[in-house]
C-alpha positions as semicolon CSV with decimal commas, in nm:
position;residue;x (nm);y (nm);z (nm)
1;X;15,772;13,616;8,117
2;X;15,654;13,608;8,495
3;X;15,926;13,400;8,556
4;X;16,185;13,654;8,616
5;X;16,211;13,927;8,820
6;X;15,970;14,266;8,716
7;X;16,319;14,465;8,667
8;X;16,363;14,236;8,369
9;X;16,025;14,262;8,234
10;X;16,044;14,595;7,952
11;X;16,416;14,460;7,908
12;X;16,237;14,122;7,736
13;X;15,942;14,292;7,551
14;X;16,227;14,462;7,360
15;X;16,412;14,165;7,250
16;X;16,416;14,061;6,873
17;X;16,486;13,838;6,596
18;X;16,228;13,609;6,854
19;X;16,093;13,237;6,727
20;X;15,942;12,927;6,871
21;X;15,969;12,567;6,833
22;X;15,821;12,241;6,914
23;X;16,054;11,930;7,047
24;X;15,967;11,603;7,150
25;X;16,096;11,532;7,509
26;X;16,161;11,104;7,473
27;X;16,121;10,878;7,799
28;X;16,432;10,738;7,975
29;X;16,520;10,420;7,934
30;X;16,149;10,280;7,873
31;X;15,824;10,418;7,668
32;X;15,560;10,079;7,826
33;X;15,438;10,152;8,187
34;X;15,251;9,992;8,403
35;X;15,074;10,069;8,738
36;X;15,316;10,242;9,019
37;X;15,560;10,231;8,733
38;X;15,806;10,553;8,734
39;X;15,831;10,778;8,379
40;X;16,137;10,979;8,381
41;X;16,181;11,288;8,110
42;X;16,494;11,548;8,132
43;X;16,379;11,877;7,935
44;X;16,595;12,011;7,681
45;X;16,842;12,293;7,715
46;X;16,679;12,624;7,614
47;X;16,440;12,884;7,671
48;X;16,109;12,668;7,757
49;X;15,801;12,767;7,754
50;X;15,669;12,500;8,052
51;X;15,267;12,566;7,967
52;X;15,298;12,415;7,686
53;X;15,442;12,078;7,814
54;X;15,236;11,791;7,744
55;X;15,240;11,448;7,785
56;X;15,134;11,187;7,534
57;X;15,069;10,857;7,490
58;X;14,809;10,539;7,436
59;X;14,639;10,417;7,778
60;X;14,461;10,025;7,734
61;X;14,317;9,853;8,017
62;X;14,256;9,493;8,044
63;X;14,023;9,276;8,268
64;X;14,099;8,854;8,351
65;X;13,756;8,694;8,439
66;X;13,412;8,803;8,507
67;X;13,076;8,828;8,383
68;X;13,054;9,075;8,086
69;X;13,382;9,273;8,256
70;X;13,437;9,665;8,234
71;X;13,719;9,849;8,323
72;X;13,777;10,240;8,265
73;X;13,938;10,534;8,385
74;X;13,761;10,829;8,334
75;X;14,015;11,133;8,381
76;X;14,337;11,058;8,227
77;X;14,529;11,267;8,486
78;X;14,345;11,031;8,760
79;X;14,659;10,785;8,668
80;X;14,881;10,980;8,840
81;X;15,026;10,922;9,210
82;X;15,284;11,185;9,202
83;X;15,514;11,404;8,999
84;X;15,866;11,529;9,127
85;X;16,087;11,774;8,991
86;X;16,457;11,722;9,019
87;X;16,735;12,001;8,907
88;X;17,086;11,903;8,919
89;X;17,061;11,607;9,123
90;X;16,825;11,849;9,388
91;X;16,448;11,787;9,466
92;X;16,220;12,100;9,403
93;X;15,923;11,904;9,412
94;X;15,920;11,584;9,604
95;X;15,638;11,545;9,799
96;X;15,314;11,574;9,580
97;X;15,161;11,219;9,676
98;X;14,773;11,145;9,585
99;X;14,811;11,379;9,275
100;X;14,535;11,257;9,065
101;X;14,304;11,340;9,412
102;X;14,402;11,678;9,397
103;X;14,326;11,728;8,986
104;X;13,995;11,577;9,077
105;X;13,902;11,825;9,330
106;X;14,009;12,100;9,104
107;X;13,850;11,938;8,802
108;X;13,508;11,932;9,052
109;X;13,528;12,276;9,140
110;X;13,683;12,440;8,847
111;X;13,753;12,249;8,559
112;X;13,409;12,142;8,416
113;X;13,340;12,430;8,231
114;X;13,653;12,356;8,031
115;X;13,546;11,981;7,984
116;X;13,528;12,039;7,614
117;X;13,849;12,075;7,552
118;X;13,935;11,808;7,747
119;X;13,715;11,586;7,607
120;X;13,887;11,591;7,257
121;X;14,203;11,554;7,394
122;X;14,202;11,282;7,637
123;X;13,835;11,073;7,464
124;X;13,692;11,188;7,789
125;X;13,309;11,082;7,763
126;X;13,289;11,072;8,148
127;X;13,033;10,772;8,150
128;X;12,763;10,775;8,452
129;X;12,761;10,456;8,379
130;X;13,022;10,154;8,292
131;X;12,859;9,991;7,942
132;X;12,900;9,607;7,907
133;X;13,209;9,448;7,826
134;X;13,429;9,734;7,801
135;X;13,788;9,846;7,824
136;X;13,997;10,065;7,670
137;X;14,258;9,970;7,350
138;X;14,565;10,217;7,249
139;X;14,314;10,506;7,330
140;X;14,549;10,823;7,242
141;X;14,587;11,080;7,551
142;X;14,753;11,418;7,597
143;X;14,763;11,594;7,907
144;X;14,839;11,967;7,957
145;X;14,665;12,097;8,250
146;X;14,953;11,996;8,539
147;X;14,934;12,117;8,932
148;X;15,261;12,240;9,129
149;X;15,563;12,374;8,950
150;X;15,531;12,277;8,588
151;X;15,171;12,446;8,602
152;X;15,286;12,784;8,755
153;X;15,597;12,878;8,597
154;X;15,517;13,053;8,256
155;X;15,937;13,038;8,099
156;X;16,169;12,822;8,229
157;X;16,546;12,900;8,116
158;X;16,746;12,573;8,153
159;X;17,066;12,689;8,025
160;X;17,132;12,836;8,292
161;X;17,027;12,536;8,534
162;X;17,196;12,178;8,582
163;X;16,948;11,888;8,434
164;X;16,605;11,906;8,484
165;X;16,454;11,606;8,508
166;X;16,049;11,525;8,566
167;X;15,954;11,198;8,755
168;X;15,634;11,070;8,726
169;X;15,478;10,837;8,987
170;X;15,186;10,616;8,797
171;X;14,865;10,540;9,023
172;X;14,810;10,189;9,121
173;X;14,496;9,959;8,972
174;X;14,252;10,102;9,242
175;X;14,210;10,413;8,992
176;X;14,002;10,222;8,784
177;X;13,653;10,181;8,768
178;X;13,532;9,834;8,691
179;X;13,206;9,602;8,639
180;X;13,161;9,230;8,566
181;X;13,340;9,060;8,874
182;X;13,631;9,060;8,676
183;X;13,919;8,891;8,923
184;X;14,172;9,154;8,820
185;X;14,182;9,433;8,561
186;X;14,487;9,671;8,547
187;X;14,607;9,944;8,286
188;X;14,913;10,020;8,069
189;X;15,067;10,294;7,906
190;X;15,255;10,277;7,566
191;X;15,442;10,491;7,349
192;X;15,480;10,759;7,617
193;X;15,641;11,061;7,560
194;X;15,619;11,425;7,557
195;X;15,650;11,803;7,369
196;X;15,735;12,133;7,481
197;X;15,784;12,471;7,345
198;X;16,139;12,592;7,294
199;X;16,192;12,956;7,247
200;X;16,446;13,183;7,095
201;X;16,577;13,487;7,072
202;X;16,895;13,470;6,808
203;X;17,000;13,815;6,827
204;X;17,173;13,741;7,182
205;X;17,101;14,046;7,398
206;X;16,867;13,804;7,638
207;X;17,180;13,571;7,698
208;X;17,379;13,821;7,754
209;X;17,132;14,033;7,976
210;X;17,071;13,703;8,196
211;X;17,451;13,651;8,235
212;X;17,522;14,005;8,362
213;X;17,211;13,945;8,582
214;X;17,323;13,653;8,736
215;X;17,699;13,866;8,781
216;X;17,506;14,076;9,024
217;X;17,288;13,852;9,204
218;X;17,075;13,505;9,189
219;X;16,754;13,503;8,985
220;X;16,493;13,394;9,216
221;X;16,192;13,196;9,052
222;X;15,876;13,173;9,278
223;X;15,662;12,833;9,208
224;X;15,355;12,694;9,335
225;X;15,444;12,370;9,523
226;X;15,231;12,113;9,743
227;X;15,309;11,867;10,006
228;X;15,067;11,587;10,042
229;X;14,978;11,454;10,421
230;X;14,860;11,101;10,457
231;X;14,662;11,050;10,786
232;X;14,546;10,698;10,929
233;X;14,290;10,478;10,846
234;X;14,012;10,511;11,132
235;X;13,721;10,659;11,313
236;X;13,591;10,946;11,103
237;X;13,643;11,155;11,440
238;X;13,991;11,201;11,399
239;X;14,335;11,509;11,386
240;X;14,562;11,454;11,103
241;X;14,815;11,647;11,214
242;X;15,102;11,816;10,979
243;X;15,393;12,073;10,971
244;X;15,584;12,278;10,687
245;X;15,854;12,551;10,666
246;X;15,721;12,689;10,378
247;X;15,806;13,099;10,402
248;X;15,433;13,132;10,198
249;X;15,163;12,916;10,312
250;X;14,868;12,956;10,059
251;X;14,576;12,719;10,107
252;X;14,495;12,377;10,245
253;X;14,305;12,149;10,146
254;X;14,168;11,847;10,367
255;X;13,936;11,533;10,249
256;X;13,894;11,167;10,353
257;X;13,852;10,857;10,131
258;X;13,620;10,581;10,231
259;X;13,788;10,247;10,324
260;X;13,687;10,097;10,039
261;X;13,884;10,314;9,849
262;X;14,142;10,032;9,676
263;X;13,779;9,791;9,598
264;X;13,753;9,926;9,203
265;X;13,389;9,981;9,293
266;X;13,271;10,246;9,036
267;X;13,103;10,524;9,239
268;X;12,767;10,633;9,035
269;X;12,765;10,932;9,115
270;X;13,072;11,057;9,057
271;X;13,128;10,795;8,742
272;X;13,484;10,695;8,895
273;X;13,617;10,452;9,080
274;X;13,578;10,470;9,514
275;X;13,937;10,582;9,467
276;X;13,838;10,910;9,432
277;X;13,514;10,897;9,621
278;X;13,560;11,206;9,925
279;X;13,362;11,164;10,210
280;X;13,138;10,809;10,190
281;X;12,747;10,778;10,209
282;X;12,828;10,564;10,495
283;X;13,017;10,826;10,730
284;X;12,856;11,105;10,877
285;X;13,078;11,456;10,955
286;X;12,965;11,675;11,136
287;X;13,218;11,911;11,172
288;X;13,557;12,012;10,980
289;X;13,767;12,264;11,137
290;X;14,188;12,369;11,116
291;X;14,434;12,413;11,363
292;X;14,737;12,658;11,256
293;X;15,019;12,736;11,578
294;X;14,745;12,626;11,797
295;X;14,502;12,912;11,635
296;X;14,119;12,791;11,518
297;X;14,028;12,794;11,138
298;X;13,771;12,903;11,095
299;X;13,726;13,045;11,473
300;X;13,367;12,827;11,474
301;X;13,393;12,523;11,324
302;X;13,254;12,431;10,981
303;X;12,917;12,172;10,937
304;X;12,883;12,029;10,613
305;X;12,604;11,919;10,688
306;X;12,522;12,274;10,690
307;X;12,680;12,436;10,351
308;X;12,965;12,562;10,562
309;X;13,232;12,346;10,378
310;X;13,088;12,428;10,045
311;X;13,128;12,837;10,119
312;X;13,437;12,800;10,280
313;X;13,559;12,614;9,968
314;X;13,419;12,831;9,690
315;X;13,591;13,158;9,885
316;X;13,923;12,968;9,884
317;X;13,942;12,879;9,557
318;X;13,795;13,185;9,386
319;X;13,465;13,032;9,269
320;X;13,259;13,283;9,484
321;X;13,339;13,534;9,267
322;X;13,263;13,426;8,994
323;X;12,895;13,391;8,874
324;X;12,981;13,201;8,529
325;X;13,172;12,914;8,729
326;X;13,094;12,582;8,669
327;X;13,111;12,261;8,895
328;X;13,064;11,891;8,881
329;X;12,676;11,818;8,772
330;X;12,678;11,550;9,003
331;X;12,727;11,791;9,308
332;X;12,383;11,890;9,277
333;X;12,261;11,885;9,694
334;X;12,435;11,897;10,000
335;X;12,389;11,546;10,079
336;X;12,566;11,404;9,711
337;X;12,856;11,655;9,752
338;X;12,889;11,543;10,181
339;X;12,942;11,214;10,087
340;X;13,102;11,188;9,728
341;X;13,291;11,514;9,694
342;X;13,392;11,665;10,057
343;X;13,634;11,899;10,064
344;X;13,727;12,125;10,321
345;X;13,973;12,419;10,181
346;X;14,126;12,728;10,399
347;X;14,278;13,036;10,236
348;X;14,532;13,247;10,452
349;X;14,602;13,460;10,159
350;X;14,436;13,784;10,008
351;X;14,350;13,848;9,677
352;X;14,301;14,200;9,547
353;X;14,022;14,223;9,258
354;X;14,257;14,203;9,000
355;X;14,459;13,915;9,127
356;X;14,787;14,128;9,143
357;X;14,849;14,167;9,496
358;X;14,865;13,901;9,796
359;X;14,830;13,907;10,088
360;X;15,014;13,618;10,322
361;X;14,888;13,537;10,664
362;X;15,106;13,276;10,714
363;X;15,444;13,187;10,712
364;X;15,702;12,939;10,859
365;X;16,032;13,146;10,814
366;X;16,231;13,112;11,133
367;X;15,954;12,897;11,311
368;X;15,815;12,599;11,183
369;X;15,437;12,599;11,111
370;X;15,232;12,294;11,307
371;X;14,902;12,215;11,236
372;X;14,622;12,029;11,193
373;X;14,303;11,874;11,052
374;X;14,037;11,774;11,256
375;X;13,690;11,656;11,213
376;X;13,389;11,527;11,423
377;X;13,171;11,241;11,278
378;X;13,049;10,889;11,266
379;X;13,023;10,584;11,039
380;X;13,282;10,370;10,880
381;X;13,661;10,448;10,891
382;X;13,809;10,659;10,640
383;X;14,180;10,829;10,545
384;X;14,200;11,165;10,553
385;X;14,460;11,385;10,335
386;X;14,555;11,683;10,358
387;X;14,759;11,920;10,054
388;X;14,996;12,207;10,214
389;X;15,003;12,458;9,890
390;X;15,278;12,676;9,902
391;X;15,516;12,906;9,776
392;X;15,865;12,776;9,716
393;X;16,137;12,962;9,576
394;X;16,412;12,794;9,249
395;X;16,736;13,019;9,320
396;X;16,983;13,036;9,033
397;X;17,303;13,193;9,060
398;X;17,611;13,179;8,839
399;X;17,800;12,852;8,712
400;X;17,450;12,662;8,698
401;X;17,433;12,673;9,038
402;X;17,043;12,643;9,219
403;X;16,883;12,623;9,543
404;X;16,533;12,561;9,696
405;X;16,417;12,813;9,920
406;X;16,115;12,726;10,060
């Protein structure tokens, strides 16, 4: 239970009479949604086991015109725009934007050697190419694999918090990949809804442990959250700037979509829609660097063009390490990964070898942090984005009361 504080761990590895159980978590108001649509879920009271939460339903898409039409989407999660989390009426998650961008670059860099898995669950057959005349009808999805605080925090106790309450954002058309000249195709989602894992311990001594607990001080729950920059829409030579208070700055992670990101066009090498095509065979960078309280990251700055992005990358998200790691096929030369899959992550944190020890280089407590993104290229205009992963902290004291400390 990494949730709670280590001074409760050998407490909860002696509780008893212990059982779990499966509920179905039912949409608000509607179960039909449509693109930019909002899905809104409140989790049950009880001890919840938040890796298990998934979310189900049937995805179709649908195409008007055309020759011989396609339109698919080949990563489920890719329908996404952004999920918030909202406890008593409070935001503790409110400023993920571009979400499915972010499971992409994770499912590039980290997530392929899992594809099985995914594949039954979600019908993923990843096409490298869109057959004729083809879209999708009541194909059954479940996602489990979430980003930010539902993918971090292992138990979740919500009897002792107000109403938690999950919003989901849906992606707009653009996510789709389509053929054909069709003059629209768009997506829908039916019979959405979700389960989750609700623990128990009947024999009481938890309840009672967490209530004298909470007598003495707040329970502080640490969760991984992200805040999603936006820059403008111009010369590839460009500084997105950005600025967080977060008290633990992890990683960030900066890309740019081309302009023709919102066309539909199906990108062949990546098999998806220009939507989440990073970089552009048509711009050239040359150089990626990031600016933190006026201080150079890296010192020298990074050429793609060079492998520089692609090392600095694979250190920050752990791939380096690890021999048996798998990546997107289609990043198979630095040429198809410049222009279909840039990335450009920073670390400022430490790990030991066995992950159980961190070491923070930045933070923003008492002085905000300002920064900024900047690369050096040419070609065609593009929108960079940056993700701020931090640290953020749920607070829960006594009488259901909660905070957000970032």
């Amino acid at each position: 239970m990494s949730s709670y504080p280590k001074s409760l761990t050998y407490y909860l590895t002696r509780l008893n009479q212990f059982s779990r159980q499966k509920y179905r978590v039912q949409t608000l108001d509607n179960t039909t949604f449509n693109p930019s649509d909002l899905t809104v879920l409140q989790l049950p009271e009880g001890l919840l086991d938040l890796s298990t939460f998934t979310l189900q339903g049937l995805l179709s898409t649908n195409v008007t015109g055309g020759t011989v039409p396609s339109a698919v989407c080949p990563f489920v999660e890719g329908l996404i725009d952004n999920v918030m989390i909202e406890i008593g009426g409070q935001s503790f998650q409110s400023g993920f934007s571009a979400y499915g961008d972010m499971f992409n670059i994770f499912r590039d860099w980290q997530i392929f050697n899992k594809k099985s898995l995914r594949g039954i669950l979600q019908n993923d057959n990843n096409p490298s190419t869109l057959p004729a005349s083809t879209t999708l009808s009541n194909v059954p999805f479940a996602i489990y694999n979430w980003l930010g605080f539902l993918g971090s925090i292992k138990v979740l106790d919500t009897t002792i918090l107000p109403p938690v309450k999950i919003y989901i954002r849906w992606a707009p058309t653009a996510v789709l990949a389509v053929s054909g000249s069709p003059s629209s195709a768009t997506y829908q989602i039916t019979g959405a809804n979700a389960t989750i894992d609700v623990l128990d311990v009947s024999d009481g001594v938890y309840y009672n442990m967490i209530a004298n607990r909470l007598q003495q001080s707040p329970i502080e729950i640490a969760y991984d959250n992200v805040t999603t920059v936006t820059g403008s829409l111009g010369a590839v030579t460009s500084s997105t700037r950005w600025s967080t208070s977060a008290d633990c700055l992890r990683y960030v992670v900066g890309t740019v979509k081309p302009n023709t990101y919102l066309g539909q066009t199906q990108n062949t090498t990546t098999s998806l829609s220009d939507y989440f095509t990073r970089g552009g065979p048509n711009s050239s960078i040359t150089a990626s660097q990031w600016f933190v309280n006026g201080v150079p990251y890296p010192s020298i700055p990074s050429n793609p063009q060079l492998g520089d992005c692609v090392v600095d990358t694979a250190h920050a998200l752990g791939e380096a390490l690890d021999p048996t790691s798998s990546t997107n096929p289609a990043m198979n030369s630095l040429t198809a990964t410049n222009n279909n899959f840039f990335v450009h992550v920073h670390s400022f944190t430490y790990l030991d070898d066995d992950d159980g020890h961190r070491l923070v280089g930045v933070s923003g407590r008492g002085n905000q942090i300002l920064g900024s993104f900047n690369l050096t290229g040419t070609g065609n205009t593009v929108l960079p984005v940056v993700y701020l992963h931090h640290k953020s902290v749920l607070r829960v004291g006594t009488s259901k009361s909660c905070e957000l400390v970032l």
